[in-house]
N, C-alpha and C positions, 0 to 999 in steps of 0.2 A: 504494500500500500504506500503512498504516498504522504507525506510529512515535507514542512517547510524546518530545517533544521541551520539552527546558528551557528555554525563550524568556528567561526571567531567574530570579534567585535565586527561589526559590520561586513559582515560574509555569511549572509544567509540565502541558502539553498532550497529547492526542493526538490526530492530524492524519495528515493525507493527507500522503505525502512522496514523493519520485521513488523510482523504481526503483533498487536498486545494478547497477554495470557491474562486467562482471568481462571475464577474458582467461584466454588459453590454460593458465593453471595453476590455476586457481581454482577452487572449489566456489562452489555457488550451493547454501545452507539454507534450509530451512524452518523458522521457528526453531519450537520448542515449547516451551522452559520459558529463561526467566533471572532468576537470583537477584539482590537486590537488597544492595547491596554497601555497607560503612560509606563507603568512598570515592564512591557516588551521593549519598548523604547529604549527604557534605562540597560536593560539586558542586552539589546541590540548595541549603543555603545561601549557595551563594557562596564558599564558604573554600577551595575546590581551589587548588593552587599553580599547575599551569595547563590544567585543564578547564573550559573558560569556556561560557557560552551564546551564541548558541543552539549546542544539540549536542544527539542521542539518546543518552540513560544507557545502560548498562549492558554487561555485561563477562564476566558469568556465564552461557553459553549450550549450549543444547544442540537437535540437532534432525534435519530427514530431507534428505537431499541429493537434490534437486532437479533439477539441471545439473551440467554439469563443464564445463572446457574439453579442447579436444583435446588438450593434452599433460598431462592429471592422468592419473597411475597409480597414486593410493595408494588411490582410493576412486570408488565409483561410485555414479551415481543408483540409490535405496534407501537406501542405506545409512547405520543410526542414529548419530551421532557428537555429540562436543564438540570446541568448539573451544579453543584454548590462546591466550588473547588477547594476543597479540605479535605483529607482524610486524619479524624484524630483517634486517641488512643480508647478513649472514654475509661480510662484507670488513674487518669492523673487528680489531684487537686483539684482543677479549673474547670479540666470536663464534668467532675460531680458538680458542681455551680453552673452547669449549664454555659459556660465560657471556654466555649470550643476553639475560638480565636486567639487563645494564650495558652494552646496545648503544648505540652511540653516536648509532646514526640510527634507536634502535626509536618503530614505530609503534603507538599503540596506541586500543580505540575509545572515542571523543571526542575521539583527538588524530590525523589525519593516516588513522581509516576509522573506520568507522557506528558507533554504540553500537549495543548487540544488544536493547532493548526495541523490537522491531520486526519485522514479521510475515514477511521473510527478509535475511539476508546474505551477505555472501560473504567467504568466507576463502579464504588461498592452501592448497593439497594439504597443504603442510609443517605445518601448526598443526591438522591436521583428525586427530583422535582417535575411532578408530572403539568402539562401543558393543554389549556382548554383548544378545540381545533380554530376558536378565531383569533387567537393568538399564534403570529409569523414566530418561525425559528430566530430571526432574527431578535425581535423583540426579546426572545425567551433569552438568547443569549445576552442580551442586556437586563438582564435581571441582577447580571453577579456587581455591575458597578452600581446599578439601583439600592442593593444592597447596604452598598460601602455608605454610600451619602444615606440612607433611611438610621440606619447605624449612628452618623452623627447629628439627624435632625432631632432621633427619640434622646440621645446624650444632652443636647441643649435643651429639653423639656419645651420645645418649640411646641406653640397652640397658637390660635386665630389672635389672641390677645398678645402678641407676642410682637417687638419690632427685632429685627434679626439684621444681620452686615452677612454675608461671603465673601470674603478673599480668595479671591481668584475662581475664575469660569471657564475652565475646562471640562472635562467630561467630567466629572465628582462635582467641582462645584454649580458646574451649570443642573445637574441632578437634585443636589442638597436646594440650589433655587426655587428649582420645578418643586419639590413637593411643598417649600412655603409658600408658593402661588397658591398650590394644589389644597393647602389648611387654609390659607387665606389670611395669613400675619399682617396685621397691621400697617406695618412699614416694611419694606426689606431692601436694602442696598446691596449692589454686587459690584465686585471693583477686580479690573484685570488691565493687565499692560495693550492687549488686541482686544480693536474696535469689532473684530472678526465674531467674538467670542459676546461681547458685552451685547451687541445686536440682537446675536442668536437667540439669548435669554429672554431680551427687553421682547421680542415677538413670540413669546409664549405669555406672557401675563404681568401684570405690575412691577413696577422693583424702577430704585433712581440706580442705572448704569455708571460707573466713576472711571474715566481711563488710570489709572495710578499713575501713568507715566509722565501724566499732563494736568493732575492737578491735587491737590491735598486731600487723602482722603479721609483723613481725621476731622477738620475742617468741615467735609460736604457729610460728612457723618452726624456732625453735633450740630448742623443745621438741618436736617432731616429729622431728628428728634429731637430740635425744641434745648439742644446743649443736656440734655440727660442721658446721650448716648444708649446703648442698644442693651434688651435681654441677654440675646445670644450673636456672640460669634462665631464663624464655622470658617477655621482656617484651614483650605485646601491648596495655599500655594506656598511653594517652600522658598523664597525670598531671604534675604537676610534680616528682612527688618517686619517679616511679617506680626511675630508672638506678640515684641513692642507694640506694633501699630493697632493689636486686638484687643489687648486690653486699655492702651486710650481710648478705643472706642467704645467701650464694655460700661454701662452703666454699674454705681457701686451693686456689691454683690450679683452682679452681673456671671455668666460661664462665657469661658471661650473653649470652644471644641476645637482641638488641633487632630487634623486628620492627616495633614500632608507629613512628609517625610524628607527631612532635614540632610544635606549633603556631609556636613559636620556639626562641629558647634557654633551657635549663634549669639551676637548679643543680645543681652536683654535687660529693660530696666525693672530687678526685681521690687523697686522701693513700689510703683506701682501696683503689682498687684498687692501687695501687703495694705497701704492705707488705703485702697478700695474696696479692699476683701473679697476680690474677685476669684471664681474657681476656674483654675486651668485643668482641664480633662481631657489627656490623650484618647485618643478613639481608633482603634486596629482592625480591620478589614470588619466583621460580621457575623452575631452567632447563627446558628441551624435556625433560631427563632427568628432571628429576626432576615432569612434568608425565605422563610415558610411565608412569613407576613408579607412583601413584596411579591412574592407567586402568587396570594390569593389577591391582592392588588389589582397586579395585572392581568392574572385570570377571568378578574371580575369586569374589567373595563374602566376602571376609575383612572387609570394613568395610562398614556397614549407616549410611547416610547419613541416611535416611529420616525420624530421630528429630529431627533437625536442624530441618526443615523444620518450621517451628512454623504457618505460614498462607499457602494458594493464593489468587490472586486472577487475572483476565484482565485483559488491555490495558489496555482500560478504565477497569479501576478502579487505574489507577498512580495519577494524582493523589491521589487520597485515602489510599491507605495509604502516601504518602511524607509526608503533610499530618499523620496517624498516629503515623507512626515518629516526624517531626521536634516532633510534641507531648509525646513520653513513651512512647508504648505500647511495654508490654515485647514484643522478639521475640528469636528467635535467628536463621532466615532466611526472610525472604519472597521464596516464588517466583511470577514472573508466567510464567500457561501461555496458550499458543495453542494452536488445533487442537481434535479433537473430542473427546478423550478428555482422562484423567490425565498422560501422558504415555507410558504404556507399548505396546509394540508388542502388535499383538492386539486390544487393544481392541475 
């Protein structure tokens, strides 16, 4: 079968690759659509902290069940799903807390199973998320970033009463966006260096767009609310001056959600958050739960993915729009489809 594989930084191929093996709990996909992820990106340069090459990218998947083994009972050949890309131990600490996402021995692919740009895989029963048929493969595979941002809007106790900032609007931030439209928060400001980005968002629904590159966002922040700054911040962009710039904006006793991931160390002014009494809460990718509660979301119709999706491409042409992305081109998420159709059942 075919896999798009990263033989070194910026030297991805696609190639002939063995079969996956699976056992008695497994699903065997056929994959059809996976989105390409800022953390491939990072992989694809070389900067992952430990997703090395050679490895098959990717992590965002969706597609048709194939096989099972004999002891799976959540899900059967046919059946349209995503997958939740973790595999953990459920023996640890974290996993008895339901905190799949801080497992101690979790797996994930490119570290310990397959990346999923690749024409099938295999996941175990527990991470297989079944898919209603008017929901596109694609869609489904935007479930796993829908995730990551639902992850840090339940973190920031984000409600309708709520006025909210995002730092930075890429694929995570423009998502954490989308669902305070989607609550309907009060106020919410979104601020990114690309007009590309800031657009995208402002034509889905409310929110004052800030270019950061072009003018103060603290400033257009404490004029937006009245100088009592924000509920919640939802830091998605790893900046040098972002944490700083989150908690000026943070009303006292305010949260800021730091989702993004940091190249090193940052400054920061701690006197800040101390006389504000503001709470900083890292946020790491996303339990089972709140992986389940986004499926039923989407399954349901209440969030329309679709818009997201800015460019299809097949297998084949991975190399080039990662050669693409890693030059400049503006996107918000590319997906690579398999199969005959768009992704949709019917077809």
């Amino acid at each position: 079968m075919k896999a798009a594989v990263l033989e070194a930084a910026k030297r991805l191929v696609v190639e002939e690759v063995d079969e996956p093996t699976w056992g008695e709990r497994d699903a065997l996909i056929e994959v059809r659509a996976s989105g390409v992820c800022g953390s491939d990106l990072h992989t694809y340069r070389g900067h992952h902290p430990f997703r090395r090459p050679p490895v098959v990218l990717g992590h965002e998947v969706a597609g048709t069940v194939i096989r099972v083994g004999g002891a799976v009972e959540r899900v059967k050949v046919g059946d349209r799903v995503a997958v939740e890309p973790h595999i953990y131990c459920r023996k640890c600490e974290f996993c008895a807390r339901g905190l799949v996402n801080l497992c101690r021995n979790k797996r994930v692919p490119g570290v310990g199973w397959a990346g999923t740009f690749s024409e099938r895989i295999v996941a175990p029963e527990t991470v297989v998320h079944k898919l209603e048929n008017s929901v596109s493969f694609e869609e489904g595979a935007m479930l796993e970033p829908l995730a990551v941002a639902y992850r840090a809007f339940r973190t920031g106790g984000i409600d309708a009463e709520s006025k909210v900032a995002v730092l930075g609007a890429g694929a995570i931030g423009s998502l954490v966006a989308r669902l305070c439209q989607w609550a309907g928060v009060s106020e919410l400001m979104v601020t990114d260096v690309k007009d590309y980005n800031l657009d995208f968002i402002s034509s889905l629904g409310p929110c004052r767009p800030v270019n950061a590159g072009a003018a103060d966002t603290v400033e257009e922040g404490l004029d937006l609310t009245g100088g009592k700054g924000f509920d919640a911040v939802v830091i998605t962009s790893g900046s040098q001056g972002s944490f700083t710039e989150a908690v000026r904006l943070c009303k006292p006793r305010g949260m800021v959600v730091a989702v993004a991931l940091y190249p090193g160390e940052i400054p920061f002014d701690a006197h800040l958050l101390v006389t504000r009494e503001v709470t900083a809460q890292g946020c790491l990718t996303y339990t089972s739960g709140d992986f389940e509660d986004v499926a039923k979301l989407v399954n349901r119709g209440e969030l329309d993915l679709k818009p997201f999706i800015t460019e299809r491409v097949g297998l084949d042409e991975a190399p080039d729009v990662f050669r693409r992305i890693d030059e400049g081109q503006d996107q918000i998420k590319v997906m690579i489809e398999l199969g005959k159709d768009e992704g949709r059942a019917g077809s």
